[in-house]
PDB file of N, CA, C and O in Angstrom:
ATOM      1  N   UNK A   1      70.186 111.257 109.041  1.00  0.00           N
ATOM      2  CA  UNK A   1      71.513 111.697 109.394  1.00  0.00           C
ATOM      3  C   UNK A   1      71.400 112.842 110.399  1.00  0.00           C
ATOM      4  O   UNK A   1      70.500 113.669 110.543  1.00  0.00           O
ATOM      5  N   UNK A   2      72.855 112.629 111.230  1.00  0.00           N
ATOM      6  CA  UNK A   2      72.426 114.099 111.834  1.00  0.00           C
ATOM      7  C   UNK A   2      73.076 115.382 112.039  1.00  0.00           C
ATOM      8  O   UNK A   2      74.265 115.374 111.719  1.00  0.00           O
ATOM      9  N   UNK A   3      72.681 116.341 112.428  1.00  0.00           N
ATOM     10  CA  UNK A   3      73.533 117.503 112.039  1.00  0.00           C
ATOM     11  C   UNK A   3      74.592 117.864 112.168  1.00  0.00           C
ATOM     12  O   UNK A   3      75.092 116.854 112.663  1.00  0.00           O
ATOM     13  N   UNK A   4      75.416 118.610 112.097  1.00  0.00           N
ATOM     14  CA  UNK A   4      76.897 118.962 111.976  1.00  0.00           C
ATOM     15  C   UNK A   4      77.204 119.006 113.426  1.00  0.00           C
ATOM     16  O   UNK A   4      78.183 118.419 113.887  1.00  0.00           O
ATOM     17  N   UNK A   5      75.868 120.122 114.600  1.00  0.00           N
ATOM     18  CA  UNK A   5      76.307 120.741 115.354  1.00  0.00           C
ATOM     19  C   UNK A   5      76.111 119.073 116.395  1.00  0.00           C
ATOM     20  O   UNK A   5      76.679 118.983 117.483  1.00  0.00           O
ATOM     21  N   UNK A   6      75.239 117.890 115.827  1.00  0.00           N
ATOM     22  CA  UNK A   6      75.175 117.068 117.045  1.00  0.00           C
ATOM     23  C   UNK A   6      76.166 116.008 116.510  1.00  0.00           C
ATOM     24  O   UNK A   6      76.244 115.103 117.341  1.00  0.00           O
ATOM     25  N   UNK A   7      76.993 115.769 115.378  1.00  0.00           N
ATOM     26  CA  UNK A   7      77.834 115.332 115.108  1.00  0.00           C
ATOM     27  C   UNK A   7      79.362 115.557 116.176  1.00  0.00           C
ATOM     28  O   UNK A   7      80.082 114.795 116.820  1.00  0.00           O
ATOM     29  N   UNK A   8      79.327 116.938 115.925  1.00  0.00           N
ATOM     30  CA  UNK A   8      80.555 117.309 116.713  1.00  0.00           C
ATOM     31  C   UNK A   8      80.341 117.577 118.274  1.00  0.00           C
ATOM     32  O   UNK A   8      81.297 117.640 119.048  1.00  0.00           O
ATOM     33  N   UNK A   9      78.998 117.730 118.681  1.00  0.00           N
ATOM     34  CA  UNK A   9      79.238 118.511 119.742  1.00  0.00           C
ATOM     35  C   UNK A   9      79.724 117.341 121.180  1.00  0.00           C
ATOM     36  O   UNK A   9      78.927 116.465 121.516  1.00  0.00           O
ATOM     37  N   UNK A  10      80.558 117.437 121.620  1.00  0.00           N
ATOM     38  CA  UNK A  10      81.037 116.471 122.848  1.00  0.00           C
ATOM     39  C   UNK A  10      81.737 115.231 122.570  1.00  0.00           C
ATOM     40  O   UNK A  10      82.017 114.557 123.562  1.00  0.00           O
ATOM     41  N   UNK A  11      82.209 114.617 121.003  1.00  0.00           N
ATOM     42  CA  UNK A  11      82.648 113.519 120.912  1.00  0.00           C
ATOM     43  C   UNK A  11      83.668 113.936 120.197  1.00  0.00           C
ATOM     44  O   UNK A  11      83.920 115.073 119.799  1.00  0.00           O
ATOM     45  N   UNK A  12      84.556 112.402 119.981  1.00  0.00           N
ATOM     46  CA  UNK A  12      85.707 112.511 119.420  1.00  0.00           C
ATOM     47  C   UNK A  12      86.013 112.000 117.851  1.00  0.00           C
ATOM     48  O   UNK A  12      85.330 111.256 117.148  1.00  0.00           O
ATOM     49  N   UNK A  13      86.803 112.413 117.668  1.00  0.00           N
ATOM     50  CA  UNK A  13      87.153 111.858 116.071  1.00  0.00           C
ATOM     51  C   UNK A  13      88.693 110.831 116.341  1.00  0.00           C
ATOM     52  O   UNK A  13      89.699 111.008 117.028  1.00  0.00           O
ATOM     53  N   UNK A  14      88.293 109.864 115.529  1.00  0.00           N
ATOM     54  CA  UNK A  14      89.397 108.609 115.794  1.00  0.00           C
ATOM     55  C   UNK A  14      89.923 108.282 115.028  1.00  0.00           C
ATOM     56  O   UNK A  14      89.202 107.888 114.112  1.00  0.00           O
ATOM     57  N   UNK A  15      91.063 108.199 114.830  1.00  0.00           N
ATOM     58  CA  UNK A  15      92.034 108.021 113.199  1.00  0.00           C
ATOM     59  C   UNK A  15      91.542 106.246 112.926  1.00  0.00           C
ATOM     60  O   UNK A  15      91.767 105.530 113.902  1.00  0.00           O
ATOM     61  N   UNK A  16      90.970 105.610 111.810  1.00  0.00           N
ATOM     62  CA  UNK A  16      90.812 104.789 111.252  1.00  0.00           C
ATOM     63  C   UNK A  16      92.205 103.883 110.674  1.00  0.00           C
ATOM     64  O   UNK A  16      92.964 103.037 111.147  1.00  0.00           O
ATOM     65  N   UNK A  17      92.062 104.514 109.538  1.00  0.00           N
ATOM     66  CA  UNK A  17      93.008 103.724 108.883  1.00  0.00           C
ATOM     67  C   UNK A  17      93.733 104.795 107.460  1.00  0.00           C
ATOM     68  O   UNK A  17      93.416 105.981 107.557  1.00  0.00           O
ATOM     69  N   UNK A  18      94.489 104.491 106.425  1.00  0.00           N
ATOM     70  CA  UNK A  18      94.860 105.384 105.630  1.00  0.00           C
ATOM     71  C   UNK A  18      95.154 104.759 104.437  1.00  0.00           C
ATOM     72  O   UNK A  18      96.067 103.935 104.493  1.00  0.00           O
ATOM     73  N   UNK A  19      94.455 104.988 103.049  1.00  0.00           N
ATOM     74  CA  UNK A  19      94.975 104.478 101.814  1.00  0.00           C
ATOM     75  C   UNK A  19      95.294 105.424 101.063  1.00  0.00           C
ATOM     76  O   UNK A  19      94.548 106.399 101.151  1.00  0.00           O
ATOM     77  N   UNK A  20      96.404 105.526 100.120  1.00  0.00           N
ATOM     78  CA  UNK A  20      96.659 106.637  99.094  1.00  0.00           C
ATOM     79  C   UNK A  20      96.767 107.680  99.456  1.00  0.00           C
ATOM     80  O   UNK A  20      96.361 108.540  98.674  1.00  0.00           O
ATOM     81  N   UNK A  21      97.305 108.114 100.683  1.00  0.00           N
ATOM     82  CA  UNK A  21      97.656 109.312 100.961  1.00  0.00           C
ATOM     83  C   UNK A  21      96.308 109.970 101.598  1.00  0.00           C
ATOM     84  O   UNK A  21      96.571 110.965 102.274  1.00  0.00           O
ATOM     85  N   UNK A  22      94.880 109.630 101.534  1.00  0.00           N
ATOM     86  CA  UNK A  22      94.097 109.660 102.109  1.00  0.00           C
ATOM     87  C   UNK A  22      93.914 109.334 103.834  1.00  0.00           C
ATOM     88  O   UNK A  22      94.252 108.194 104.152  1.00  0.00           O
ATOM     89  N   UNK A  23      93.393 110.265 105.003  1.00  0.00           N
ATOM     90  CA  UNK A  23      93.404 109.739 106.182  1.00  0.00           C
ATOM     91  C   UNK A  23      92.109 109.182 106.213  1.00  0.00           C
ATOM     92  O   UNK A  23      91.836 109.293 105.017  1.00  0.00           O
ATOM     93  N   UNK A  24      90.980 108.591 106.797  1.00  0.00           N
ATOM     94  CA  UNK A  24      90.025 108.187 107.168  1.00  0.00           C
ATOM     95  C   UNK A  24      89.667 108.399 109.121  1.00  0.00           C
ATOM     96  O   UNK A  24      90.172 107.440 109.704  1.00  0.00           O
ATOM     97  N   UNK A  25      89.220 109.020 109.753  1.00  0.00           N
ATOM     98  CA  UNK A  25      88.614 109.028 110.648  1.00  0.00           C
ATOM     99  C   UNK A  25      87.082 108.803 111.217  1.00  0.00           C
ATOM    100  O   UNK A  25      86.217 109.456 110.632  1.00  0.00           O
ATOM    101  N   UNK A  26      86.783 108.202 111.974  1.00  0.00           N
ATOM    102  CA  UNK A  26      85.551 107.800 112.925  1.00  0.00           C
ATOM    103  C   UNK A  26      84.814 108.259 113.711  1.00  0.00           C
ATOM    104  O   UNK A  26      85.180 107.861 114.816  1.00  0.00           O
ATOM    105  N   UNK A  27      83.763 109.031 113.814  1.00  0.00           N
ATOM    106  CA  UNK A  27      82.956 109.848 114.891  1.00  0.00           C
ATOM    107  C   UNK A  27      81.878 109.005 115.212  1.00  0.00           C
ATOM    108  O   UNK A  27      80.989 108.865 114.372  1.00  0.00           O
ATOM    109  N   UNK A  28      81.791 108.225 116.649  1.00  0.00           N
ATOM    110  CA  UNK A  28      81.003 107.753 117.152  1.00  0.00           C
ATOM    111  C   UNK A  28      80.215 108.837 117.765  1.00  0.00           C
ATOM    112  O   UNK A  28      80.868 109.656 118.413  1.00  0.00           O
ATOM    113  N   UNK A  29      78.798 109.023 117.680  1.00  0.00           N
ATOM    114  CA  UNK A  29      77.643 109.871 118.290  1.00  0.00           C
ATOM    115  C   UNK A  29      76.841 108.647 119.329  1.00  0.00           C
ATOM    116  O   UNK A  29      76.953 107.425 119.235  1.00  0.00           O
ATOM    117  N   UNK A  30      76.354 109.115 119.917  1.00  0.00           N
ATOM    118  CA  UNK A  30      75.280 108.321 120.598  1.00  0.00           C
ATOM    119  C   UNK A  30      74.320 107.415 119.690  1.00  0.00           C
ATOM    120  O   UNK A  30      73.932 106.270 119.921  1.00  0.00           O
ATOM    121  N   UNK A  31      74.058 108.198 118.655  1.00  0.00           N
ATOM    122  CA  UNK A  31      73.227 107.727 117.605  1.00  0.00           C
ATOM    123  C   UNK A  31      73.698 106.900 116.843  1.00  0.00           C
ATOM    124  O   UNK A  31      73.101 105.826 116.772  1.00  0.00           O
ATOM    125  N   UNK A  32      74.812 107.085 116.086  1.00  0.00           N
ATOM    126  CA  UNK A  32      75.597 106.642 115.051  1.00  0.00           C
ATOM    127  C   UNK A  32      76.946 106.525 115.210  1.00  0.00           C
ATOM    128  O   UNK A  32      77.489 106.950 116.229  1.00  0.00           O
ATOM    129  N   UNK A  33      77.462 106.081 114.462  1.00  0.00           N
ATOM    130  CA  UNK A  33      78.556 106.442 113.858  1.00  0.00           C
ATOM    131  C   UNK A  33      79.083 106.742 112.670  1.00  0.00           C
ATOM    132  O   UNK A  33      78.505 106.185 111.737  1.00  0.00           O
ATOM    133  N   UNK A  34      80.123 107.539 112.334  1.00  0.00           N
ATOM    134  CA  UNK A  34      79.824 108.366 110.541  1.00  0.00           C
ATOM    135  C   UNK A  34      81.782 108.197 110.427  1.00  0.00           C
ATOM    136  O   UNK A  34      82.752 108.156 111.184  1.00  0.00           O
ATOM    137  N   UNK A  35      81.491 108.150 109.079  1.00  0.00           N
ATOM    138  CA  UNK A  35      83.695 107.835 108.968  1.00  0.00           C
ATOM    139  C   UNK A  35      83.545 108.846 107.772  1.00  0.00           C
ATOM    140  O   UNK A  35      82.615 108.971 106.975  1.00  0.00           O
ATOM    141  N   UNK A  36      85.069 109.723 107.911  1.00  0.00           N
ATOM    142  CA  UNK A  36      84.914 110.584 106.628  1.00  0.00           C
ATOM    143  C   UNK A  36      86.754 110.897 106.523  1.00  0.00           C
ATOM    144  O   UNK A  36      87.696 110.776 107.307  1.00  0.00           O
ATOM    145  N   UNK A  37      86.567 111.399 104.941  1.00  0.00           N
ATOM    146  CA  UNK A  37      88.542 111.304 104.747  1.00  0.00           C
ATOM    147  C   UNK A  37      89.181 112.665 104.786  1.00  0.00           C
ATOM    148  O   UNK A  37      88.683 113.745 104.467  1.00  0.00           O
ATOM    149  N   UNK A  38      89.997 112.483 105.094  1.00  0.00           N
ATOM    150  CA  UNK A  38      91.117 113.930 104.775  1.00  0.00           C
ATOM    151  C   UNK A  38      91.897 113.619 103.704  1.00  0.00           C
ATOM    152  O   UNK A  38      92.469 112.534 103.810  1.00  0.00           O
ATOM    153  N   UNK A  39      92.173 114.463 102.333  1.00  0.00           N
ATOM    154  CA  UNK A  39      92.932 113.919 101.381  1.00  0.00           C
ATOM    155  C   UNK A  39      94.166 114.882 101.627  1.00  0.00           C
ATOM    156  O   UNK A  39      94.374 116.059 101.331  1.00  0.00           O
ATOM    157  N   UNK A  40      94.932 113.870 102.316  1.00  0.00           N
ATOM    158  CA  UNK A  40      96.744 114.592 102.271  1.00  0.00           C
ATOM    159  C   UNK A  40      97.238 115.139 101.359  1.00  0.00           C
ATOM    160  O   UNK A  40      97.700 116.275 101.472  1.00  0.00           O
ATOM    161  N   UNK A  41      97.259 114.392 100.127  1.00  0.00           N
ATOM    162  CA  UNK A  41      97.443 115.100  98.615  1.00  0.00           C
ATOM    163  C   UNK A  41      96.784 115.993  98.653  1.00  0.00           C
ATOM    164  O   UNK A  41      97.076 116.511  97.575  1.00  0.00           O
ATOM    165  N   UNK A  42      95.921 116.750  99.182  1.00  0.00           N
ATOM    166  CA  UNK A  42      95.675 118.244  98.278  1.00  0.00           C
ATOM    167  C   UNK A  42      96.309 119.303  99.776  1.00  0.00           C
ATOM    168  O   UNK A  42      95.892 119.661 100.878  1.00  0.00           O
ATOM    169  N   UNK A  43      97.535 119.456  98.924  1.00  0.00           N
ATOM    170  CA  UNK A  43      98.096 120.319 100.134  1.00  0.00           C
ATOM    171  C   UNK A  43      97.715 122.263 100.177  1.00  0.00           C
ATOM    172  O   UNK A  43      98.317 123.161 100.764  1.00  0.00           O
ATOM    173  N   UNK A  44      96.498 122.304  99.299  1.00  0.00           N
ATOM    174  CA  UNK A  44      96.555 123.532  99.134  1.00  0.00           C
ATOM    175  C   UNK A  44      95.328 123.759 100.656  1.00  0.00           C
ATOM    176  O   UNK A  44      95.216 124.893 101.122  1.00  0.00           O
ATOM    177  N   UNK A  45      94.645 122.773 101.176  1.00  0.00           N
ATOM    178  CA  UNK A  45      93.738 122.315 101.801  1.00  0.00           C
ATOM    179  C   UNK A  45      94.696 121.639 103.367  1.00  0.00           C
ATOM    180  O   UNK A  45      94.234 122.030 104.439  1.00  0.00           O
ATOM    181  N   UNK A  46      95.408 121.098 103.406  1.00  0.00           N
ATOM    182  CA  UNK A  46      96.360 120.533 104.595  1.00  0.00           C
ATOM    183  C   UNK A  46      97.564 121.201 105.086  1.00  0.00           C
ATOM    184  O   UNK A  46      97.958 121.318 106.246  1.00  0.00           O
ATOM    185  N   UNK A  47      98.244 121.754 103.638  1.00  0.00           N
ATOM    186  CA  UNK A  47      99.599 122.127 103.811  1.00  0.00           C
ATOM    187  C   UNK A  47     100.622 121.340 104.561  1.00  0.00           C
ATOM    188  O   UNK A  47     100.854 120.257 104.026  1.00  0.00           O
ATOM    189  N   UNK A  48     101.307 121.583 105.664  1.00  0.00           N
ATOM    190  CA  UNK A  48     101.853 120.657 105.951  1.00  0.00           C
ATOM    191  C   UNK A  48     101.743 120.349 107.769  1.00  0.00           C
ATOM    192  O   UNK A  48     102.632 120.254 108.615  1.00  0.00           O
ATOM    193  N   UNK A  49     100.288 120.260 107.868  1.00  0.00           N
ATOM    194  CA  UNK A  49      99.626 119.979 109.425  1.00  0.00           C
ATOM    195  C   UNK A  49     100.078 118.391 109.267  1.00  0.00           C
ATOM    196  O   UNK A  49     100.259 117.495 108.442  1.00  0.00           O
ATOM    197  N   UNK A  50     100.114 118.653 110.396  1.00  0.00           N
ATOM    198  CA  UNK A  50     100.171 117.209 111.545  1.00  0.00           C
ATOM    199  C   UNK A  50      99.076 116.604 111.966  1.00  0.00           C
ATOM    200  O   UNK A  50      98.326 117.277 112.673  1.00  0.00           O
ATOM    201  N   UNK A  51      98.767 115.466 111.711  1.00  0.00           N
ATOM    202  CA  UNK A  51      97.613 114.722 112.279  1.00  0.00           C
ATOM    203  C   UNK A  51      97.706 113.437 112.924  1.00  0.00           C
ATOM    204  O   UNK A  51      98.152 112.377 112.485  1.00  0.00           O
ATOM    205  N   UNK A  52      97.095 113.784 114.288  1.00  0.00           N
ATOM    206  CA  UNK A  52      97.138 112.569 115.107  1.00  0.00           C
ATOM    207  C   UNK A  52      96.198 111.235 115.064  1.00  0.00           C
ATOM    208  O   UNK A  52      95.766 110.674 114.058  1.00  0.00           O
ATOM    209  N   UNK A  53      96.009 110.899 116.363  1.00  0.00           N
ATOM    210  CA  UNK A  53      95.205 109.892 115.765  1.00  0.00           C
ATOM    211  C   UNK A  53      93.693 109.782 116.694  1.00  0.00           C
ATOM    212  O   UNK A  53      93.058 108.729 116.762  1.00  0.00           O
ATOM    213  N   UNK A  54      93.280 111.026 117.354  1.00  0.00           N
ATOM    214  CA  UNK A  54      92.490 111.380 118.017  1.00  0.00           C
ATOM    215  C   UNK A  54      92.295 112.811 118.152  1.00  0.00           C
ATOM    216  O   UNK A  54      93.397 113.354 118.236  1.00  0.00           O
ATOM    217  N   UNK A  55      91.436 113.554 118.201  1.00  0.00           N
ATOM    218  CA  UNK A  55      90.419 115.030 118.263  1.00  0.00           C
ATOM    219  C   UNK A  55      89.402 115.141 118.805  1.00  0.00           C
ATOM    220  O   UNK A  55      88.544 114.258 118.831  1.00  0.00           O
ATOM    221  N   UNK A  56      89.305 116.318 119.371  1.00  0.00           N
ATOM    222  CA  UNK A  56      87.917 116.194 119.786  1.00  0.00           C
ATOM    223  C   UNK A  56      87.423 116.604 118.282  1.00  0.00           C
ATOM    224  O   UNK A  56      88.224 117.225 117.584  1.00  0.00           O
ATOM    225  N   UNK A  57      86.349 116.335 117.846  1.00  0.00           N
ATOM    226  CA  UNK A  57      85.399 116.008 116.899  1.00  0.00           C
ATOM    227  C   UNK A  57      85.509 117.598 116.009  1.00  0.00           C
ATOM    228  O   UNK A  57      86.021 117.742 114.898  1.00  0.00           O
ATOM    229  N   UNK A  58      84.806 118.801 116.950  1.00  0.00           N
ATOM    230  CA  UNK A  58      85.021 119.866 116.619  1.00  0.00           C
ATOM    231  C   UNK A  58      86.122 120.786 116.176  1.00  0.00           C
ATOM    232  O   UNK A  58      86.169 121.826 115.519  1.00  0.00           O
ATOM    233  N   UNK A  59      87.070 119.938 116.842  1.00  0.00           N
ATOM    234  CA  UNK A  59      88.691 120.305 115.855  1.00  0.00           C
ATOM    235  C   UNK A  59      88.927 120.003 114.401  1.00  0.00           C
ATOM    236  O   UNK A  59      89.820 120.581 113.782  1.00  0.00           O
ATOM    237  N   UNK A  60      88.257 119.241 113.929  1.00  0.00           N
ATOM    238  CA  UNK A  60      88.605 118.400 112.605  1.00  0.00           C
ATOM    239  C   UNK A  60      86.648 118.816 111.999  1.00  0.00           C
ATOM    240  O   UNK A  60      86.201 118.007 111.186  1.00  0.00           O
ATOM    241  N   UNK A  61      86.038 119.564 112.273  1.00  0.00           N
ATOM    242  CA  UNK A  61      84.469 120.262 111.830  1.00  0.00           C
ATOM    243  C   UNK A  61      84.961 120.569 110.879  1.00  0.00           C
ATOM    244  O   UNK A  61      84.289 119.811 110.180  1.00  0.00           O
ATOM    245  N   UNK A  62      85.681 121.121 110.085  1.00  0.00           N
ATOM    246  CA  UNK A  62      86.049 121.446 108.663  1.00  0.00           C
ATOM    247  C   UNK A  62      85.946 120.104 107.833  1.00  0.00           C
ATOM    248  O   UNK A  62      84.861 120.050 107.255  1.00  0.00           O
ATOM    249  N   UNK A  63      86.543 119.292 107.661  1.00  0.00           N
ATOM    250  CA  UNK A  63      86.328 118.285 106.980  1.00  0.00           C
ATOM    251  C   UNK A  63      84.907 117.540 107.249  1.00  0.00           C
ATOM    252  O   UNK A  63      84.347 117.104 106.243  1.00  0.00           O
ATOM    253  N   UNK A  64      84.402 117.389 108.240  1.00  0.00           N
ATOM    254  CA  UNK A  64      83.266 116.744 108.803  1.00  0.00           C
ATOM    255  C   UNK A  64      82.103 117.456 107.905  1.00  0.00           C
ATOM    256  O   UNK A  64      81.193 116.833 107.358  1.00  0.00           O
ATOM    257  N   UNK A  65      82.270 118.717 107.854  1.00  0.00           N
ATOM    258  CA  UNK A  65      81.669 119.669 107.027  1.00  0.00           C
ATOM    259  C   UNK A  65      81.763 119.462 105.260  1.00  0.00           C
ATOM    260  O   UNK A  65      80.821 119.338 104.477  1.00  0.00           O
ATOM    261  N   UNK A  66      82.921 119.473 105.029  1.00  0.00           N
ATOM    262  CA  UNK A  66      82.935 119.208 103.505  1.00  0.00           C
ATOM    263  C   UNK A  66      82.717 117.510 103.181  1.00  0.00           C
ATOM    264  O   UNK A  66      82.505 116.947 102.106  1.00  0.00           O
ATOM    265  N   UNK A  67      82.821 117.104 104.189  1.00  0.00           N
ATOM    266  CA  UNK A  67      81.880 115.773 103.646  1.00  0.00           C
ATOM    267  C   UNK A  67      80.746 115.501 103.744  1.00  0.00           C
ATOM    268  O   UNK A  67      80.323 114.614 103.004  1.00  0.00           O
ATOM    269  N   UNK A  68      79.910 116.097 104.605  1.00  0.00           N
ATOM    270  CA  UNK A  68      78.793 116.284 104.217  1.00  0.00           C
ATOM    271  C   UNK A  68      78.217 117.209 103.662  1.00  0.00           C
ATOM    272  O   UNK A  68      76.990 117.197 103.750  1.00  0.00           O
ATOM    273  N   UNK A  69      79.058 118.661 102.678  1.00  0.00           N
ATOM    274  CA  UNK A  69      78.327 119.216 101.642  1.00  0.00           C
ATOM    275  C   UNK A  69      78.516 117.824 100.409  1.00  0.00           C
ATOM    276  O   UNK A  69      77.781 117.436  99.501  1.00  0.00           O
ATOM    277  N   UNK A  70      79.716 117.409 100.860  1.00  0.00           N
ATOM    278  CA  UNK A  70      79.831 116.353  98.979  1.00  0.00           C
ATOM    279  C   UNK A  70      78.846 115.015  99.307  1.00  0.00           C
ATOM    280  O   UNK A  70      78.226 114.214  98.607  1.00  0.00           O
ATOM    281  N   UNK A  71      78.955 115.126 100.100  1.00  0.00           N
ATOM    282  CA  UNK A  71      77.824 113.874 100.453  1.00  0.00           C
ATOM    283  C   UNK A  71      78.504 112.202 100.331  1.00  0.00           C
ATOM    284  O   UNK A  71      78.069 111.146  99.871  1.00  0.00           O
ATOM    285  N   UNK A  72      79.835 112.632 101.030  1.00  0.00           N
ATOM    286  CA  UNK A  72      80.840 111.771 101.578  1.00  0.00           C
ATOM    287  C   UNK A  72      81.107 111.533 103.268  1.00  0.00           C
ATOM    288  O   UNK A  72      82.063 111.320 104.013  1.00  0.00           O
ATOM    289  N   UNK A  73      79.758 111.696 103.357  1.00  0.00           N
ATOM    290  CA  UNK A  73      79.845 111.416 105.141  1.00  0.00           C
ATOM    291  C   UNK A  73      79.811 110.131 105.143  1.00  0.00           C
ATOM    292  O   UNK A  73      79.170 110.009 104.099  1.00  0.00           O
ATOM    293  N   UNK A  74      80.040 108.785 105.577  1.00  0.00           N
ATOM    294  CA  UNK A  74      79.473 107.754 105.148  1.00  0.00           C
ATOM    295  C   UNK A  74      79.034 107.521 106.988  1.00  0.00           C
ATOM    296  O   UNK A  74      79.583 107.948 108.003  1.00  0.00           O
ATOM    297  N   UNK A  75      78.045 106.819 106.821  1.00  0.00           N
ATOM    298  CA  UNK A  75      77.598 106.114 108.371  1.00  0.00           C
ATOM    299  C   UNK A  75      77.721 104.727 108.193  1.00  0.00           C
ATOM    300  O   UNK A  75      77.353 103.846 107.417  1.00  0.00           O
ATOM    301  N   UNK A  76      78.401 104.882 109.243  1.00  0.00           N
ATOM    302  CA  UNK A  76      78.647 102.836 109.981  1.00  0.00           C
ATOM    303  C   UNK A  76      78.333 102.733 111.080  1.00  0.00           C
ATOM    304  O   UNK A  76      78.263 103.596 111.955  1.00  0.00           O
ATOM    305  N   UNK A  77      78.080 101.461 111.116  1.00  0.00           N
ATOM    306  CA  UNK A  77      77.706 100.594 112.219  1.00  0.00           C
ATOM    307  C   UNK A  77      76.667 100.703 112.843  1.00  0.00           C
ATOM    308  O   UNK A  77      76.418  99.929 113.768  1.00  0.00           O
TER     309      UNK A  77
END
């Protein structure tokens, strides 16, 4: 896997798809690609932000981050 800083650095994050109030987004790297969720329901964590359906990668590093401390980064493709 690879690190946070080559995860984010220069690419984008791509809104996927959404179940249960859960978002899912896509970070294609050169290397990989890795999908990880935002849980809408915990608004103590979202509050009431707006989310599109594209970022640069490093905008959305907070979550990118807590999924890979929980070890919910998942890699595809």
């Amino acid at each position: 896997m690879e690190t946070l800083k080559e995860i984010i650095k220069g690419n984008r994050a791509k809104f996927s798809h959404a179940i249960a109030g859960v978002l899912y987004y896509v970070v294609e790297t050169p290397k990989n690609k890795y999908q990880f969720a935002i849980d809408m329901n915990d608004r103590d964590d979202v509050g009431t932000t707006t989310f599109v359906d594209e970022y640069k990668a490093i905008t959305l590093m907070r979550y990118i981050r807590k999924a890979m401390e929980k070890d919910n980064l998942i890699k595809v493709g």
